[in-house]
C-alpha positions in Angstrom: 2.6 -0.4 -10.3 0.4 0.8 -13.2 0.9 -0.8 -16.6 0.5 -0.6 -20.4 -2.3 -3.0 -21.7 -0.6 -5.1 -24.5 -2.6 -2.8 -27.2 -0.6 0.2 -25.8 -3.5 1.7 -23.7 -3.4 2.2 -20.2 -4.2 -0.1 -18.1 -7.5 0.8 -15.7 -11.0 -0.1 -14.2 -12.8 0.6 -17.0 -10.7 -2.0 -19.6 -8.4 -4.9 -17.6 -10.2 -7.2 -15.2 -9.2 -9.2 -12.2 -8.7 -12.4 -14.1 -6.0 -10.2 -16.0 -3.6 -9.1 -13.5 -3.9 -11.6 -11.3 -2.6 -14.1 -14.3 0.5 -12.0 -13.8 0.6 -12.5 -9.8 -0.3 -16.1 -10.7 3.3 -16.5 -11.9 5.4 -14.6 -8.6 6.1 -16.7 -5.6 5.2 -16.9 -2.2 7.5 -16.5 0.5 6.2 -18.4 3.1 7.9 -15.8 6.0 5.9 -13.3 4.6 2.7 -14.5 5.9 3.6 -13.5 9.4 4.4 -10.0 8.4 2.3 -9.2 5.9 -1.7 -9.1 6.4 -3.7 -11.3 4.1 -7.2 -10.5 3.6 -10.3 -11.9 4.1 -11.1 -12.3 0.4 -7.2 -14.1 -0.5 -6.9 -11.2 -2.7 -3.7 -10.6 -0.7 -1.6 -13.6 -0.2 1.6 -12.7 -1.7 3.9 -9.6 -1.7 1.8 -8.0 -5.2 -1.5 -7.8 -5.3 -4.4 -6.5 -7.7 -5.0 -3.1 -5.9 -8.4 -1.7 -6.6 -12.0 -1.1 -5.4 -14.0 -4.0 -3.7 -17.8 -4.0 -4.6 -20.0 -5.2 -2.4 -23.8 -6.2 -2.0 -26.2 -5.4 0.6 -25.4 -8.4 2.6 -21.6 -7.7 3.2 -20.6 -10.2 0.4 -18.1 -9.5 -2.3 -19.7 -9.2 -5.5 -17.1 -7.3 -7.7 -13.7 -6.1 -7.5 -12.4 -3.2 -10.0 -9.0 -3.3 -10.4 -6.2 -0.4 -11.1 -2.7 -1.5 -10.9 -0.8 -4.1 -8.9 0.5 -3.5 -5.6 4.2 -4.4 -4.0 3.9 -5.3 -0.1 7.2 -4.8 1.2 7.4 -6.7 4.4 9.3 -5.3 7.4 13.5 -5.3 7.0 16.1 -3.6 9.9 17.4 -1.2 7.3 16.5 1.2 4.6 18.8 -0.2 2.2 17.5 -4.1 3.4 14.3 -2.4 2.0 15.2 -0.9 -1.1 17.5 -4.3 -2.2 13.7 -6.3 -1.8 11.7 -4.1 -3.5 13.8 -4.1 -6.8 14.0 -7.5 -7.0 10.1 -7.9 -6.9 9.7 -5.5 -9.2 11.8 -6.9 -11.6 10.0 -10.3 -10.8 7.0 -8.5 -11.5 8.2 -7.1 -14.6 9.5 -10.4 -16.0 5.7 -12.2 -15.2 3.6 -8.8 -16.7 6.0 -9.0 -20.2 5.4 -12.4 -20.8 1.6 -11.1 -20.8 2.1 -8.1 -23.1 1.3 -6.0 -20.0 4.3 -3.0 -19.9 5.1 -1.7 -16.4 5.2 2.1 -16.6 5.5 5.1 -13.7 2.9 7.3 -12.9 1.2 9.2 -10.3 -2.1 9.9 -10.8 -4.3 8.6 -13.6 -3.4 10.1 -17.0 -7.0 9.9 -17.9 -9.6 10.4 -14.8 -9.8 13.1 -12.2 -12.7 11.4 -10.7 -13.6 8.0 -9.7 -17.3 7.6 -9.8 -18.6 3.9 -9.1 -20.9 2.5 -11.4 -23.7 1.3 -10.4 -23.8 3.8 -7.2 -22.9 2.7 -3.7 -25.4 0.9 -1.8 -26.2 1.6 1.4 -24.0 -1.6 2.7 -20.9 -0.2 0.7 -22.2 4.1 1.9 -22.3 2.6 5.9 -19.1 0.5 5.0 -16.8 4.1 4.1 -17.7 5.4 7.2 -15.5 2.9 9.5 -12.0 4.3 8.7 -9.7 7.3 7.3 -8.7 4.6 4.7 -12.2 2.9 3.6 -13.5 7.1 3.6 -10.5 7.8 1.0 -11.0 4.5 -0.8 -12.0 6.3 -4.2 -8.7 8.0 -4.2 -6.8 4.6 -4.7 -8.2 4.2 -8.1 -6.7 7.6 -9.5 -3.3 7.8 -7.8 -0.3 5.2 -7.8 1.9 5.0 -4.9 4.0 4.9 -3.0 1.4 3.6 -0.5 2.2 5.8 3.1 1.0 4.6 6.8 0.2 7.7 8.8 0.7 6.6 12.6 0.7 9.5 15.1 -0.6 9.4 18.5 -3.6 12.2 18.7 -4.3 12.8 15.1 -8.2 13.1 14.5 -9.2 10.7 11.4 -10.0 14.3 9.6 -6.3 14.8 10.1 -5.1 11.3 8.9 -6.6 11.9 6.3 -5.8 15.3 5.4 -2.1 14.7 5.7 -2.5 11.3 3.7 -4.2 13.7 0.8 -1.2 16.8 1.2 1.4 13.9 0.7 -0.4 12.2 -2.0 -0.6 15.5 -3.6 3.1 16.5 -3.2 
């Protein structure tokens, strides 16, 4: 979910902060069940269904030195129907809603950055954070996260190459 900053502006990397939208996320609640379901990261930036969704920086020793957000992310955790689905998400949206109002942030729809057409990190990567994009599909695409806004898709096909993950994942982004 991308947002309005209380100013009007959009809401990015290069003006909101961590401390910003997590003050929103600060207000939702955990579910408890969710745990099981949903993955929580090593940093405890994901513990609950949102999240600040953005780009991790590292140093050269593998440590977390900076994290630049974009937006804040819904985790929908696993129902046995579509509509099971649907039903959750609205009502953490509008939980989310509720929280970023009462801190002038505005939730608003997008799908790709009004702004950017490239995400450049500043300063450079490393060569921690260069050896680092290498391991995945999803840590090579990582840059793309900070120009487009969901929905978020999982690819999972026996026999695709990571070349063809990732090629899909950019087709459906696209369309």
């Amino acid at each position: 979910v991308a947002f309005l900053r209380p100013d009007g502006s959009f809401a990015d990397y290069t003006n909101t902060t961590y401390k910003e939208l997590t003050a929103i996320i600060d207000q939702l609640p955990i579910y408890e069940s969710d745990l099981a379901k949903l993955r929580v990261d090593r940093f405890n930036i994901m513990t609950k269904r949102w999240y600040a969704e953005g780009y991790e920086r590292f140093g050269e020793d593998g440590s977390l030195k900076h994290y630049l957000v974009k937006a804040i992310e819904i985790r929908t955790p696993p129902f046995e129907t579509i509509d099971e689905t649907l039903k959750a998400l609205g009502k953490d949206f509008a939980l989310l809603k509720q929280a970023a109002l009462k801190l002038g942030f505005t939730p608003t729809w997008i799908s790709y950055h009004p702004y950017q057409t490239q995400f450049h990190p500043d300063p450079p990567l490393n060569d921690y954070e260069v050896h680092k994009l290498q391991i995945s599909p999803e840590d090579r695409t990582s840059d793309l996260v900070m120009l487009s806004f969901g929905p978020d898709l999982n690819i999972s096909m026996d026999g695709l190459t990571d070349e063809q993950v990732i090629d899909i994942g950019k087709k459906l982004t696209y369309y």
